[in-house]
Each structure stands twice: as C-alpha cells, then as structure tokens.
C-alpha positions as CSV (number, residue, x, y, z in Angstrom):
1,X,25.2,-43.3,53.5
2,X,22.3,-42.7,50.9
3,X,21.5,-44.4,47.6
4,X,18.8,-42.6,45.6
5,X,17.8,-44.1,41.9
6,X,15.2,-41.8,41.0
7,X,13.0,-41.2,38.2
8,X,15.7,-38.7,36.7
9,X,18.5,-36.1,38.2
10,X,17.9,-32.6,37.2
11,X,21.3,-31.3,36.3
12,X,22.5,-27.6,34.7
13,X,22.9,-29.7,31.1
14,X,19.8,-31.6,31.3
15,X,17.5,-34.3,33.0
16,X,19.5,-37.5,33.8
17,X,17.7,-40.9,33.7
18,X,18.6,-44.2,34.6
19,X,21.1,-42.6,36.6
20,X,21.9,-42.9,40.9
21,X,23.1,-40.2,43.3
22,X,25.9,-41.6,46.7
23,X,25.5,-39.2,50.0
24,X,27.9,-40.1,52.3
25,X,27.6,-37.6,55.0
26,X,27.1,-33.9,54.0
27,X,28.5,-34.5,50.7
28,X,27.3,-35.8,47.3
29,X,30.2,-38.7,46.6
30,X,29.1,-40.4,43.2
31,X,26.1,-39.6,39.9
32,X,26.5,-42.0,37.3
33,X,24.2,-44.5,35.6
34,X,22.4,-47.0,38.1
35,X,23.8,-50.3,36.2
36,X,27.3,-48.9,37.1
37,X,26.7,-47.1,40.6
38,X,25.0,-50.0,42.6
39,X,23.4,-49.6,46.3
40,X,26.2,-50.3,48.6
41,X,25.4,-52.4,51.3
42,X,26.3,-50.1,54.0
43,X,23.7,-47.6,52.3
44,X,19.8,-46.4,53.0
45,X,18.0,-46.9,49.8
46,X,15.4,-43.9,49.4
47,X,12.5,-44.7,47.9
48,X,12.6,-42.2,45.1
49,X,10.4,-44.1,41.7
50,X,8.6,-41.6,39.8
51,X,10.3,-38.4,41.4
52,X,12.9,-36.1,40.2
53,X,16.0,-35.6,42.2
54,X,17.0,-31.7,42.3
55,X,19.1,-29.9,44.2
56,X,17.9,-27.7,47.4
57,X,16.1,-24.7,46.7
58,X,18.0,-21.3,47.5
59,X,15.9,-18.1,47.8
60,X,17.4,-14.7,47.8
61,X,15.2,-12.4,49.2
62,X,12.7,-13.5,52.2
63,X,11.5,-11.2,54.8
64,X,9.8,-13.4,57.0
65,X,7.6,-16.4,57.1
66,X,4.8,-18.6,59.4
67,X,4.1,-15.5,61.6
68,X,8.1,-14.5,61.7
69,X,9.3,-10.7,60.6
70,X,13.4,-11.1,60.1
71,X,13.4,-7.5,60.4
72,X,11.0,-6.7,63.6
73,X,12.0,-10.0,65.2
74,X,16.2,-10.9,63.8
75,X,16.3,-13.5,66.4
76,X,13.0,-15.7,64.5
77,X,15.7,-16.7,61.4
78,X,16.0,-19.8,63.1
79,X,12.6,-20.5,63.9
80,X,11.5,-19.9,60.1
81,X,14.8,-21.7,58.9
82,X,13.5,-25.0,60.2
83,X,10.5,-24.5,58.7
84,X,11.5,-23.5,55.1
85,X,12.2,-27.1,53.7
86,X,8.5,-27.9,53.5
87,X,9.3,-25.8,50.5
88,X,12.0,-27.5,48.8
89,X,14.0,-24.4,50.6
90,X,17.4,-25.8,51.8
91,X,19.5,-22.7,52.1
92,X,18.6,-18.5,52.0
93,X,19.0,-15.0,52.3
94,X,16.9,-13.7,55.5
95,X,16.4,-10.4,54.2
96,X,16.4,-6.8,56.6
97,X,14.5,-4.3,55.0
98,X,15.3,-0.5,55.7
99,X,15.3,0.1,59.7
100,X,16.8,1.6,62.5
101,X,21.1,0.7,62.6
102,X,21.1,-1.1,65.3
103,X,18.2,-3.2,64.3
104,X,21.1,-4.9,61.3
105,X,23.8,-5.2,64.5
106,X,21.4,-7.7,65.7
107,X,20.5,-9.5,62.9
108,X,24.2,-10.0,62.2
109,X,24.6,-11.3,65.6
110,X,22.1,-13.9,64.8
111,X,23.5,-15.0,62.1
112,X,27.0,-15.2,63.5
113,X,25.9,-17.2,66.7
114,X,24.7,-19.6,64.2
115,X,21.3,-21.8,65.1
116,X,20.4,-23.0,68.5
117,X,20.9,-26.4,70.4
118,X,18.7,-28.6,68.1
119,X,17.8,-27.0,65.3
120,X,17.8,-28.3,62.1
121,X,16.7,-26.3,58.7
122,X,17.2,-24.8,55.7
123,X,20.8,-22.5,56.0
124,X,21.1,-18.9,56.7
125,X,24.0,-17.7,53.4
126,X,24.1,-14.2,55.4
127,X,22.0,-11.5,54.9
128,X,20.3,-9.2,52.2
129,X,20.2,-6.0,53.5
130,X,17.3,-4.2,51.4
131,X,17.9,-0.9,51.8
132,X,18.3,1.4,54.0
133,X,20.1,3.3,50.5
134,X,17.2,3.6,48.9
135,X,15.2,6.6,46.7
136,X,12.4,7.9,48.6
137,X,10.6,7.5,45.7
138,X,10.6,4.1,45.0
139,X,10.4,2.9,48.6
140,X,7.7,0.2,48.1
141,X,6.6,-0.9,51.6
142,X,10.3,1.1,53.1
143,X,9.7,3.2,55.8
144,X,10.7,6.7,54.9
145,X,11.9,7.6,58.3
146,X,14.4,5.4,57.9
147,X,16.0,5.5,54.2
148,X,19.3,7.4,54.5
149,X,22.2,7.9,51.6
150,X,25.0,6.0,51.7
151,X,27.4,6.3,54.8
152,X,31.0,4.6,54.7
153,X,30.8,4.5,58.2
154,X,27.8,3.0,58.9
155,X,29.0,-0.1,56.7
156,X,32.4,-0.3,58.7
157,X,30.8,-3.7,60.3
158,X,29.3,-4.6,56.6
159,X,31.5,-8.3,55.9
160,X,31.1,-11.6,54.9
161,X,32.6,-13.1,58.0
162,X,29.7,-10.5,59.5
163,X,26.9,-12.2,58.0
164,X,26.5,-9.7,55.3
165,X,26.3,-11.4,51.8
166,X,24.0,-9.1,49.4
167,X,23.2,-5.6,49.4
168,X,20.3,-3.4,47.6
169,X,20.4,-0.2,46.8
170,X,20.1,2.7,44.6
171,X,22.7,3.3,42.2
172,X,22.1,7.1,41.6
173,X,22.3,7.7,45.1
174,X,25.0,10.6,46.0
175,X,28.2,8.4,47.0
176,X,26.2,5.2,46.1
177,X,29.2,3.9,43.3
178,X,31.8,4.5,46.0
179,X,29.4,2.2,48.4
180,X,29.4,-0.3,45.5
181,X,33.2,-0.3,44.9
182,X,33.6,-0.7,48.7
183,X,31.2,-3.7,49.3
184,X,32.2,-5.7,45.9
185,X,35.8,-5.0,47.2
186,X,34.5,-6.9,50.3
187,X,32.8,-9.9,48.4
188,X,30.0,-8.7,49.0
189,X,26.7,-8.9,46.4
190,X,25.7,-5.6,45.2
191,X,22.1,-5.5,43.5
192,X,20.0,-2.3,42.3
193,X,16.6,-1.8,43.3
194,X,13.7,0.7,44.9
195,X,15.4,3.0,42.3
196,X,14.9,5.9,39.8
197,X,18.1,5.5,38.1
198,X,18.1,6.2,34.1
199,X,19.9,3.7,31.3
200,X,23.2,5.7,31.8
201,X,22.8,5.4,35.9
202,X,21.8,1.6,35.5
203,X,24.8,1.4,33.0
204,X,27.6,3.5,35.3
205,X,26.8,1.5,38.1
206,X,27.2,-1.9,36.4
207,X,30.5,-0.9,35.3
208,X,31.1,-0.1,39.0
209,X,30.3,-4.0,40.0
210,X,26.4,-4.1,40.3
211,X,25.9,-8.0,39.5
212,X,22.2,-8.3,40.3
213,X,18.9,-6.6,39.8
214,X,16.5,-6.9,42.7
215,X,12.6,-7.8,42.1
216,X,12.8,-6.5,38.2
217,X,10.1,-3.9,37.5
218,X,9.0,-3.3,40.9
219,X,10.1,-0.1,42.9
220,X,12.2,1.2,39.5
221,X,10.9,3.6,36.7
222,X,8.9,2.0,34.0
223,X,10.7,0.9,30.8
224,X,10.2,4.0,28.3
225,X,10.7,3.9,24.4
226,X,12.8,6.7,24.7
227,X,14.3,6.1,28.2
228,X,14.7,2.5,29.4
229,X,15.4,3.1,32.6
230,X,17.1,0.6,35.2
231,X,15.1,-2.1,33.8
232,X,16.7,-1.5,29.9
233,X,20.3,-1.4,31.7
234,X,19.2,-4.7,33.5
235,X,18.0,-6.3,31.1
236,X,19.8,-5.8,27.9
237,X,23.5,-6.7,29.9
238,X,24.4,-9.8,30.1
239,X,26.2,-10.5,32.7
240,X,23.3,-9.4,35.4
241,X,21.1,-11.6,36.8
242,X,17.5,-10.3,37.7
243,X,15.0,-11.5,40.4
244,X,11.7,-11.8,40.0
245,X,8.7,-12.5,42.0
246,X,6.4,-14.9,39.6
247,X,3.7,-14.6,41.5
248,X,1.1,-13.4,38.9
249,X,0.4,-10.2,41.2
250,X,3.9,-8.4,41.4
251,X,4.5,-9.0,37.4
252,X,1.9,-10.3,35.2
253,X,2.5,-13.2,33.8
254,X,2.6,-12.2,30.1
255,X,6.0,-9.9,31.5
256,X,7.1,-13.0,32.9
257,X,7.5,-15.0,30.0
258,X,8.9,-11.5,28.8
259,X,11.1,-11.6,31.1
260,X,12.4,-15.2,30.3
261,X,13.0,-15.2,26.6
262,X,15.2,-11.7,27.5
263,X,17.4,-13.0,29.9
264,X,17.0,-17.2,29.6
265,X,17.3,-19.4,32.5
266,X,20.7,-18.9,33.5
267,X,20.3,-14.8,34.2
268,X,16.8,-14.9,36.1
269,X,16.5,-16.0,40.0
270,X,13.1,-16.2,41.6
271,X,12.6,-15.3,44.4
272,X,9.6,-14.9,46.9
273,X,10.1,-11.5,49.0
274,X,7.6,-13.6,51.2
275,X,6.6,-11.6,54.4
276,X,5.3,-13.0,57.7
277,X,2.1,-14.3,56.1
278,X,3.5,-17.0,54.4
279,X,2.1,-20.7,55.5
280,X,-0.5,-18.3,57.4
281,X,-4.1,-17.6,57.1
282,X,-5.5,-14.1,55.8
283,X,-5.0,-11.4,58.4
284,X,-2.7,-8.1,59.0
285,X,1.2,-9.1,59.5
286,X,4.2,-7.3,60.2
287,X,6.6,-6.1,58.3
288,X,9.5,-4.1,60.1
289,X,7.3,-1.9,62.0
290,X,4.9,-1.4,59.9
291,X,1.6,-3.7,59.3
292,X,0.7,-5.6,56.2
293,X,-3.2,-6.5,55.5
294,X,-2.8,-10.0,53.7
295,X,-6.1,-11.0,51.5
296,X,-5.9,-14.2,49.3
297,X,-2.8,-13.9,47.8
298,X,-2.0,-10.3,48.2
299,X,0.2,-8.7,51.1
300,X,-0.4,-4.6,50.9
301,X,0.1,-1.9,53.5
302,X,-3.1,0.0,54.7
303,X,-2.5,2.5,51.8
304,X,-2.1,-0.1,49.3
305,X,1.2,-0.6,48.0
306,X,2.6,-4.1,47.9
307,X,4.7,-5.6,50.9
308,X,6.0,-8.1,49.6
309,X,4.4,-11.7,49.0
310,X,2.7,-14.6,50.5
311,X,4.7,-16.7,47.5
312,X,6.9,-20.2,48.2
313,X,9.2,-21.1,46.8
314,X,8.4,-24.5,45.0
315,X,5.0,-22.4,44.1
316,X,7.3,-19.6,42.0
317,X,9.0,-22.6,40.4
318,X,5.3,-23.8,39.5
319,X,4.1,-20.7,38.3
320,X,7.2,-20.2,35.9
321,X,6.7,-23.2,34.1
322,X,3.1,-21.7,33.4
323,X,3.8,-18.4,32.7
324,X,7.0,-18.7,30.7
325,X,6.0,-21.9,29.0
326,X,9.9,-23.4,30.1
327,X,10.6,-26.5,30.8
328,X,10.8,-27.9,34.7
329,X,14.0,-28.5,34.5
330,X,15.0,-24.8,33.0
331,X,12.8,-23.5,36.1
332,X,14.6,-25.2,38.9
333,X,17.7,-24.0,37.8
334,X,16.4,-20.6,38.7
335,X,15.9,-21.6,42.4
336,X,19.1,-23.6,42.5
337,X,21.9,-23.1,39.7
338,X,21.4,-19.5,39.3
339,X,21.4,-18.0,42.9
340,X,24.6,-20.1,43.5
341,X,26.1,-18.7,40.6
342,X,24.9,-15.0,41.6
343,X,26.3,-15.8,45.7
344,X,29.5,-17.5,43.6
345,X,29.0,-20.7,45.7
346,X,28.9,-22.3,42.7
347,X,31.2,-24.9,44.2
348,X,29.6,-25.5,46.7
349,X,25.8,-25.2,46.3
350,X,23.2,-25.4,43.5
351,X,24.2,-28.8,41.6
352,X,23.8,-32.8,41.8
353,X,27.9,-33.6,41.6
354,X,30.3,-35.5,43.4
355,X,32.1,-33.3,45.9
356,X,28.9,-31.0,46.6
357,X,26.9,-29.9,49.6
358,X,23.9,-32.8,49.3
359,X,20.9,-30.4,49.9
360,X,18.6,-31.9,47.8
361,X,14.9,-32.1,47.1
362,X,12.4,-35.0,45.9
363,X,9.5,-33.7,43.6
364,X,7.1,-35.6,42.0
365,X,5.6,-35.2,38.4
366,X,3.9,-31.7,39.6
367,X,6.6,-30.2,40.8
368,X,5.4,-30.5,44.3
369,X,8.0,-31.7,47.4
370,X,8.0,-34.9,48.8
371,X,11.0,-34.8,50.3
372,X,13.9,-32.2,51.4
373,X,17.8,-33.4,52.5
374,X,19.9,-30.7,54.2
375,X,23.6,-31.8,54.0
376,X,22.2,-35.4,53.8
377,X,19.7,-35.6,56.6
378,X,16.1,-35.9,55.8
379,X,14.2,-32.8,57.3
380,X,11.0,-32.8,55.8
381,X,9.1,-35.6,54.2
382,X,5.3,-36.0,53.2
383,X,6.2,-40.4,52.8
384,X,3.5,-42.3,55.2
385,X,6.2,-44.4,56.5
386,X,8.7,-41.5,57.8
387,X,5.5,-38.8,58.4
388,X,5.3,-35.1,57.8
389,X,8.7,-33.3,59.6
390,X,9.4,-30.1,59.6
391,X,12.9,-29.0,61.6
C-alpha cells in the first residue's frame, strides 16, 4: 500500500491541493483531502513535496524508440516498453506503419503473448496500424511498394482480442467507408490520415464512424479558403479528436496554439510518432525497411521527407504549454484524459480516482519526471535514495 500527499493532484476539473492519493495494489483506492485521508500504517509514504501527482502518460502513435523499429523488429515492443516510463509513458500504442501482411501477423503475436519473464514497463493497448490504406500521395515516410486499398480479407484477423486497437487510413479510398463500418463494428479506433480527402470526404467518413484525426496537417491537403480539406472536416466537428506532434518541426508552433483554441484540451492528443532515434544520438535509424538520417531534432529519409520524430513524451507536454500558452494542467490532460477517452478506457485509464488503474507520474514544477508508477509499482525514479530505474 502507497500514501502519496503531494504538492497537488492534477485531475480533468482542476489541480487538487492539500489533497492525498491510497494505492493498494494495482488500483487507486481513496483521493480526498490529506487532514481526512491519513497515512495508514500498513502504507509506504512517497516522498512527493513540491511535485504534482498526474496520471501515466498514454501515447498513441510510437514507431519505435532507443535503437527499436516496431515495424522492422515487432518482437522489440517489450524491450522499448520497459524503457518508456523514463518518460512519464505508462501505457501506448506501438504503432506498424505500411509493410508487408505478414509483418502485422507478427506484431499481433507479440502483443498477444504479452511481455516476457521479467519485464516490467509501460503497457502495450494494442496496436495502431498506420496504413497500409493509404493515398500514394500523401505517403510521408510509407513505402509505396506496400500501400494497397482496402481488402476485407486481409482484415479477417483485424480484432481487439487480436491486438488491434486503432487504425489509419484514407477515407476516400475505394471501399475505405465499408473498412470503417467494419472495424468500428469491431471496436476498433478508426482515424484519417496520409490522405487527400476533400471537406465532403472528411465529412462522409465521419458520419461513417471516423473518431480521430491522425498527426493533423501532416500527410493531408493544406486547409484552402475555398476547400478545407480533411483538416476543415477535422477540425470544425466536434466530436473528433486530432493528434498532433508539438514538436516545433512537424507544425509550427504559432499552428499549435492554432490548433488549441480550435479544438481545446479535451479534443487534441499529443503524440510523438517517435522513430528509433529516440533516447539516441544523431545517426541514420530505421524505419520499416527503410532508413531515417536523424540530425538534432529532425528524423528525414534520404530524400527529405519527415519520418517521424525524435519527440518524448513529457517533452510534447512541455512544448504545449509554450506554444499554446495553456495551462500544465490543460496539457497533461492531452497525454492522459484525452487518449483514454479517444481508446474509451475511460474507466479504466487516464484519471487520479478511486477504482482506477494507478499508473501515475511524479513531476516537479518544470514538468519534468521524477518518478513513474505502473499499476502501483515504482519503475522509474530519478530520487538519490531509490536511483535511476528503468524496467
């Protein structure tokens, strides 16, 4: 049992002070006010004076990390999972970009044999399938060879209970609203993305049960005074949630603050779209099977395009406060609140309350992590007294 008084609890409503948080096991048992909720004596106090409590960090779309490629490598989501919480990361969505079909058979695989003897980490959700329904077009860093149109039969195996939990495509894609109609029947996220769609398209295929909008304003057409595109439909609805990448390169940041006073901190999830390169040095990376030349902050293929990022996800959270001019607590909820809402784990993830999954994160006044909990084990910590750990 765990009895943590810190500086203040950053809740959905607002920043709670004076208040104490119970773990007792896996689960968050009591929040009330710290005169009230005393320590138990059966209970661990953590040290937690001057730092905000939040809850775990949940990241939608990650390709890779510390050397890893999810797509080239499946098998390495365990390895990066244990590395993740340095990052206030306690649960994610390994993400596959567009590759061969049997490449997502094994990635599944992974996912459904769970972690191995011994490791401990931030949780695997299920997967994000980034393509392979995507426009030519707007491919990004997509190899071409293998973007296909959507194929009922190819997404037979395409489940929750398969480890499939959020799909990306292109809604203007022959058969693409049928694909939609099929995977929301399963429960399954659908988001738009690496598209050409119009207003109408971006329109239609809400209507068909598109609930997200994958890195907003990257790989779709540019928003037109006479033609909005898929970033109008996006953003004007609201009940779609967009990701974005605040890393200053993929949107500036003048879009990102943009960006906020459109949608408002309960319709915008950051996210990193980190690649291999992240918590590495500068050098050339993989990314499916092709390679990714990674300069200061910037990840680009040989030709130039951006492959996704070298962004954490405590950084994003950072960076939004700066470029949006929000508040801390409005900014975590996009890394905590929000993707729970979009994954409907609601109940389950994303919130300091009794009854709830105690991933958790201790931050100090800069927004920097001092300590992650994954279902109310410490598994990373920067304190002198418990060291630096990292799975």
């Amino acid at each position: 049992m765990l009895y943590i008084e810190p500086e203040a609890i950053v809740t959905p409503d607002g920043l709670l002070e004076d208040h104490a948080a119970l773990v007792d096991g896996e689960r968050i048992v009591a929040v009330d006010y710290s005169s009230i909720l005393s320590c138990p004596e059966e209970a661990r106090r953590v040290e937690a004076a001057g730092l905000l409590l939040a809850p775990g960090f949940i990241d939608l779309q990650i390709n890779g990390a510390f050397g890893n490629d999810f797509t080239d490598e499946p098998g390495t989501i365990w390895e990066v999972a244990s590395l993740l919480p340095r990052y206030g990361v306690t649960s994610f969505l390994p993400t596959i970009i567009s590759s061969p079909r049997e490449r997502v058979a094994t990635a599944q695989d992974v996912i459904c044999e769970g972690p191995p003897l011994g490791v401990r980490g931030a949780t695997p959700l299920g997967l994000h399938l980034e393509g392979p329904f995507l426009n030519p077009a707007k491919r990004g860093a997509h190899n071409p060879t293998y973007l296909r149109l959507p194929d009922a039969a190819e997404t037979q195996n395409w489940t929750l209970d398969k480890g499939i939990r959020l799909v990306t495509l292109a809604p203007e894609l022959p058969g693409a609203h049928e694909m939609i109609e099929m995977l929301v029947a399963r429960g399954i996220i659908v988001s738009a993305g690496h598209s050409l769609a119009t207003y109408d398209q971006g329109v239609a295929s809400i209507n068909a049960g598109i609930t997200y909008g994958t890195h907003l304003f990257n790989a779709m057409p540019v928003l037109d005074r006479q033609e909005p595109g898929l970033v109008g439909a996006l953003l004007g609805d609201d009940r779609l949630t967009v990701g974005i990448i605040a890393d200053g390169i993929h949107l500036h940041p003048g879009l990102v603050a943009l960006i906020w006073n459109a949608k408002g901190p309960l319709r915008i999830s950051l996210v990193t779209d980190a690649m291999a390169a992240l918590g590495m040095t500068e050098g050339t990376y993989k990314l499916g099977d092709q390679h990714v030349i990674v300069e200061g902050a910037t990840a680009r293929l040989e030709d130039g395009r951006l492959a996704g990022s070298v962004l954490s996800l405590d950084k994003a959270v950072r960076n939004l406060v700066e470029f949006a001019g929000c508040t801390p607590r409005d900014a975590i909820s996009t890394v905590t609140t929000v993707p729970a809402s979009v994954l409907r784990m609601e109940n389950t993830l994303g919130r300091i309350a009794p009854g709830l999954r105690a991933d958790l994160v201790l931050l100090n006044s800069d927004l920097r992590v001092v300590e992650t909990l994954i279902a109310g084990d410490v598994i990373y910590s920067t304190r002198a007294d418990l060291g630096e750990r990292g799975g």
